[in-house]
N, C-alpha and C positions, 0 to 999 in steps of 0.2 A: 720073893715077895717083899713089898716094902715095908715099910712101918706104918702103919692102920695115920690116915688124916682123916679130918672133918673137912671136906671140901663143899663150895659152895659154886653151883653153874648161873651163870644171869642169860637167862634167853634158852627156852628151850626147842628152838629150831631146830635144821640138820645137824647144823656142827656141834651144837650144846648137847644134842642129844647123843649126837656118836660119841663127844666126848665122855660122856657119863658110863657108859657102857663099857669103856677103855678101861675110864677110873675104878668102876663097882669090881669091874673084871682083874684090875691090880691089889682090890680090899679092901680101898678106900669106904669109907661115908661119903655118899655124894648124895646134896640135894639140890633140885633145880628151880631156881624162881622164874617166871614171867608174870609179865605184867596183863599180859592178854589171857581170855581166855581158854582152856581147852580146846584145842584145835579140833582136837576129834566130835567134840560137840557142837561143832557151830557150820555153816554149809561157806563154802570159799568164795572169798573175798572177788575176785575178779582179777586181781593184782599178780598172779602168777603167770610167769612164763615157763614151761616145760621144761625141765631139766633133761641135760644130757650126759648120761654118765659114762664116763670111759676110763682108761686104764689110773687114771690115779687114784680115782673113787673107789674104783674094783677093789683094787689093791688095799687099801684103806678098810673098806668093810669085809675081805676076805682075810684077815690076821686077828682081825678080834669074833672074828665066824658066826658073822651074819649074810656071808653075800649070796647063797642060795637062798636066802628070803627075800631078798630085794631084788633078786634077777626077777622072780617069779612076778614082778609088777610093771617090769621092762620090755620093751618093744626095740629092737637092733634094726637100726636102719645104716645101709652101709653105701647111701650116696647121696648126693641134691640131684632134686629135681626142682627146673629152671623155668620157671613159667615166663615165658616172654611174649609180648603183644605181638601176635602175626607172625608166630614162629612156632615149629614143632616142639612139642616139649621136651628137653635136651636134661640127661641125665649125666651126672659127675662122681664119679666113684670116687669114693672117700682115703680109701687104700691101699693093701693088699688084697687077697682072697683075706675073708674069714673076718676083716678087720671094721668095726661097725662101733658108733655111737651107740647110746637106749636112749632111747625116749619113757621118759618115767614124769611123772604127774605130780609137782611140789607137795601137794596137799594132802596125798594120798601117801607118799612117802614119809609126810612128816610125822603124820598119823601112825606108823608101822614104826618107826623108828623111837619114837614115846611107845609104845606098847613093849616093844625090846626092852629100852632102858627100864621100865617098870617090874620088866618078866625076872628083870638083873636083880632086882630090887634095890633101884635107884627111887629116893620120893621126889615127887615135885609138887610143886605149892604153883599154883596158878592165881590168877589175879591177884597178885603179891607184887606188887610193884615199888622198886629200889629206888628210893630217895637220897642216899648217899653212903658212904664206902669211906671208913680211917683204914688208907692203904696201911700204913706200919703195921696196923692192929687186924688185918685182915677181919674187919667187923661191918658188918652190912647193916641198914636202916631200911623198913619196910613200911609202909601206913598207907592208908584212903588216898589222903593228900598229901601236897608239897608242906605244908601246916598244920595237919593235921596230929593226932598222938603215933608215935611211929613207936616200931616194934624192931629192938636191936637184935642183932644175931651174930654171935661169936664165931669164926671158922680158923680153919689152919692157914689155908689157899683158897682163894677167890680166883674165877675166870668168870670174865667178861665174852659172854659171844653174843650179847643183844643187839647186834647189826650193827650196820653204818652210822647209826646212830645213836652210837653204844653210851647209856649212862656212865659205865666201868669208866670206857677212855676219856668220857668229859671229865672225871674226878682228875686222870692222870695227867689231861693237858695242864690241870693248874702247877703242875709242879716243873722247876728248873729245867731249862733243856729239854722241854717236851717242843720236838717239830711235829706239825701237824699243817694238812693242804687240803681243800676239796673241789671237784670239780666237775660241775655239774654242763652236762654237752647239751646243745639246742632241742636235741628232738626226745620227746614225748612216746611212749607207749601207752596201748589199750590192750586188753584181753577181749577175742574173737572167737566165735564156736561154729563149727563145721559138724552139723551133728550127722548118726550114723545112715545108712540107710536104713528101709524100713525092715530088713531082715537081718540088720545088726554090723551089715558089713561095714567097708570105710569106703565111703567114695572118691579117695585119691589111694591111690600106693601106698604101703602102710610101710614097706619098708625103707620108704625114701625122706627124707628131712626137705620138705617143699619152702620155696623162695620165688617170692614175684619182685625180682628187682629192678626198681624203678628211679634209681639215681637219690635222689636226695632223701626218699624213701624206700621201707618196701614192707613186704607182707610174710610170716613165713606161717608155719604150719608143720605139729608134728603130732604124730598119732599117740590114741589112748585103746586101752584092750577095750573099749565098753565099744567100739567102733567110730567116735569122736575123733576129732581132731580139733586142739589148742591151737587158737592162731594168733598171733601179734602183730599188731601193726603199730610201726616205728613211723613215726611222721614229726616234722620238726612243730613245735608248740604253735610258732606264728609264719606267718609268711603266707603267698599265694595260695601255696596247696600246703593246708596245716590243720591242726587242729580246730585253730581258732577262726579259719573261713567255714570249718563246716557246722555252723550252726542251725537245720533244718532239715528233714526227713527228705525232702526235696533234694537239698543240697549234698547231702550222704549218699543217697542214689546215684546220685550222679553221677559222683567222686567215685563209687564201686565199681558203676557199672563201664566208667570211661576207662578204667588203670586195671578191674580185675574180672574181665569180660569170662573169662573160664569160668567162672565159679558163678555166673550169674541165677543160678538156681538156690545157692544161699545168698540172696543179698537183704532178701526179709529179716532172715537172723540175722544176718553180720549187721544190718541199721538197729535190730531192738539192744544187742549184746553194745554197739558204738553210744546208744546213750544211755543205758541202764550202768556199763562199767565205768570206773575210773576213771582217768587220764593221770599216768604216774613218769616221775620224774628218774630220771639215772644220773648216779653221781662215782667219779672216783676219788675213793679217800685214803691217802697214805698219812705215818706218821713214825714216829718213832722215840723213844723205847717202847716196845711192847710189852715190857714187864717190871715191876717193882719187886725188888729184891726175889726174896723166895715166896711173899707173899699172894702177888696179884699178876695177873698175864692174860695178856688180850687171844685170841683167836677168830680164825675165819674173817667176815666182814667187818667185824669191830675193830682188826688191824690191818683189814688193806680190802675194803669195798672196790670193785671194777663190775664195769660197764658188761652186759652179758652176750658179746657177740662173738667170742669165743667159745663158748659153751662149758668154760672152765671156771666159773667162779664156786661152785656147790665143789667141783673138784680139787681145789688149790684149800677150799677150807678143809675137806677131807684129808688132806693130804700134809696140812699142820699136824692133826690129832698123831696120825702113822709118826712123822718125825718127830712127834713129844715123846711118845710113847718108843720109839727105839732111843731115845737119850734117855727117859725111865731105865731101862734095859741094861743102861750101860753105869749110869753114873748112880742108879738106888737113891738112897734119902738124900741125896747133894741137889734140894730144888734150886738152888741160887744155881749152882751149874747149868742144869739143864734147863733153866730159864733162860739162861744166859746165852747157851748153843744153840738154843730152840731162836733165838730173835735172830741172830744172828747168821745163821743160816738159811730161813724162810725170808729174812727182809729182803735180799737181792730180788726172789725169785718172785714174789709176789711183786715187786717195781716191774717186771720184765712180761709178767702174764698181764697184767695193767694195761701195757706199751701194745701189746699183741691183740688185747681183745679191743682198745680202740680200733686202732687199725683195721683189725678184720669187719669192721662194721665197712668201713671205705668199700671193701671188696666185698661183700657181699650184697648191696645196695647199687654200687657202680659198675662192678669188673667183672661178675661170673658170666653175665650174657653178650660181653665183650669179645668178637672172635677174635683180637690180638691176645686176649687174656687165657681166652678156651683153648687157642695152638701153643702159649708159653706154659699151659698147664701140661697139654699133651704132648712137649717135649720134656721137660719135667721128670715126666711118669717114666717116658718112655726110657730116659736114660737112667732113672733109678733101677728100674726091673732090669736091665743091664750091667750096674754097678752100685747093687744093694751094700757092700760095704763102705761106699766114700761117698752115698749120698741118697739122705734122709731126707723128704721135703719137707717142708718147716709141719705142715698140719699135723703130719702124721709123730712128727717130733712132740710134738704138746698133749698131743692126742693119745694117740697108740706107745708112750713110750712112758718113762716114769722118770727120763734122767732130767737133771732141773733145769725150768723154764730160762735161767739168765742163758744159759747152755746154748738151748734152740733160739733164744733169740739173738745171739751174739752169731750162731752158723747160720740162723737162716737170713742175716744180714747181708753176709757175704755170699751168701748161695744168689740173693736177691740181685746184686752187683754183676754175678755175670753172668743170669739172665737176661739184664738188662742188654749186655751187651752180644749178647746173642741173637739177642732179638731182633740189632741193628745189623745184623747179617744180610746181605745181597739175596732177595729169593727163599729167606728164611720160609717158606710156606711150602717150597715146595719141595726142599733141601733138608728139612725139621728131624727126618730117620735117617740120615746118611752118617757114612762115618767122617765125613768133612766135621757136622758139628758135634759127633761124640768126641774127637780130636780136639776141638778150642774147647769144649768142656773142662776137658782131663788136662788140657794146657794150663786153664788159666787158675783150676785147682791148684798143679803142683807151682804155679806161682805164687798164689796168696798162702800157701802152706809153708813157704820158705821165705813171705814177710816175719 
């Protein structure tokens, strides 16, 4: 056990909240401010995209023993399914047997997760909103306003987990040698609902992660236990087909019924949900240092916000808390230490899940209804389940596996490489199970294995 601190959480999201849970559970005093309301009081914003939890999250809320409470809100889907215009609908298995995503509901989660931390007895102060932060003096400022009379609060250690756009990290940019990037990509998200049928079932496959890719756009969809389905639609802000061309009920129609002809029996919802929700922007933000001495330390999105088409961003911030908590473990009251391994370690890997979950927007909008993409997947597979020790494909690396993201991004570069040139094989289509191309497989591994 450590030595009893007064710690103070900014942001009580998922990560602020798992982290508190961690800390109550180490002895600490933990309390947690936002500036928002109680979640659990208020009905969801529109803003949410589904989360999808997989082995790091598991792992994460199974050490501090909660994750049979949070299974029980999860729906395991263990493939996509490919809506394509004028094509059967084409299913992609995710992994192995056994190996499945959840689909879990932000809001609903977030909710269970504050009720946890409180069960811990962690407090939190809600509409308490953080004006400023004397990192040396780990002392917090709370009040109405920016100018209003503010209320100061003494702590041992402060963490920052109030998102991408974390009060915490603006205090820290001001100081020497603080790098800091943001970057915000073209296209726009909305929140969509697919509600149940009228005897509660789901009207698409419930245990599939649904995708209408449409190139520069697309749509996906993933189930809820009420028998709903969360959908998003990614659409670039401006341009021909965008946000900003669809300004009329007329014109939304349209845009549905022309790109997402399946589902034409919700398109009354999908038009009342497209202009009563949002229109929200995605950005990624890296920076660095993520901590001041033993004082103050960022987590989750307040030190490395990414874009969600991965399905790893709730995962990678889960997956800070785990790795603070086994440097806790090792190094005890030594916070400057484990602040120190804690950055140090997570900063590659969060750059690398960043790099990755770009990227997978490309393919999952461009390449899954691609048949050059569908046969270099299905050789792929087919040569993993043949030689499960020398080769992991990248998904199932980020995904199904816990070792770090620089890791799988660095092998699935070079697994990338000579795909590529596989691909350029004579008759690759017809040739894809033969032992011709398990042989340049295994070739051209023990090559790059002996760069």
């Amino acid at each position: 056990m450590q030595k009893e601190k007064n710690i103070a959480i900014i942001g009580s999201g998922l990560v602020g909240s798992l982290l508190a849970i961690y800390l109550k559970k180490r002895g600490h005093s933990v309390t947690v401010f936002d500036r928002r309301q109680d979640v659990r009081t208020v009905e969801f914003s529109g803003r949410s995209i589904n989360l999808a939890m997989s082995n790091r999250g598991w792992s994460s809320l199974r050490k501090v023993g909660i994750e049979e409470e949070i299974r029980k809100l999860a729906l395991p889907l263990d493939k996509r399914a490919l809506h394509v215009n004028n094509t059967p609908l084409y299913f992609q298995k995710y992994g192995k047997e056994g190996e499945a995503i959840y689909s879990i509901s932000r809001g609903i989660l977030n909710r269970k997760m504050i009720d946890l931390a409180e069960e811990a007895g962690v407090v939190f102060k809600f509409e308490e909103k953080v004006w400023d932060i004397k990192l040396p003096e780990a002392k917090i400022y709370t009040g109405e306003s920016e100018k209003g009379v503010w209320q100061e609060y003494q702590f041992d250690i402060v963490f920052g987990a109030d998102g991408a756009f974390s009060r915490v990290r603006h205090k820290m940019q001001r100081q020497s040698r603080f790098n800091y990037s943001q970057n915000f990509i073209d296209v726009g998200y909305k929140e969509l609902t697919i509600p149940a049928n009228e005897d509660g079932s789901h009207k698409l496959d419930p245990t599939s992660f649904h995708i209408w890719p449409r190139g520069e756009f697309m749509l996906i969809a993933m189930p809820n236990l009420n028998g709903s389905f969360t959908c998003t639609l990614f659409l670039p802000f401006e341009g021909e087909v965008s946000f900003e061309s669809i300004k009329s009920e007329e014109q939304a129609e349209q845009f549905f019924s022309t790109y997402f002809p399946d589902i034409m029996q919700d398109i009354s919802n999908l038009m009342r949900d497209f202009f009563k929700n949002p229109t929200s922007a995605m950005v990624t933000m890296k920076c660095f240092p993520w901590t001041y001495w033993d004082k103050v330390a960022l987590v989750g999105d307040s030190a490395h916000a990414i874009v969600p088409f991965y399905g790893q961003g709730m995962n990678a911030g889960f997956e800070d808390i785990l790795v603070l908590d086994n440097l806790i473990e090792e190094y005890e009251d030594d916070w400057e230490r484990i602040f120190k391994e804690y950055q140090s370690s997570r900063k590659p890997n969060a750059d690398a899940i960043a790099e990755l979950s770009y990227r997978n927007f490309i393919e999952m909008s461009s390449k899954t209804a691609n048949p050059a993409f569908i046969l270099r997947k299905k050789i792929e597979k087919h040569f993993a389940e043949k030689h499960p020790d020398i080769w992991v494909p990248l998904y199932s690396r980020v995904t199904f596996s816990d070792k770090p993201y620089a890791e799988a991004l660095a092998i699935g570069d070079r697994q990338r490489a000579i795909m590529d040139e596989v691909m350029k094989l004579q008759n690759v289509d017809k040739i894809w199970d033969s032992l011709e191309v398990e042989n340049y497989i295994l070739e051209a591994l023990n090559k790059t294995a002996k760069v």
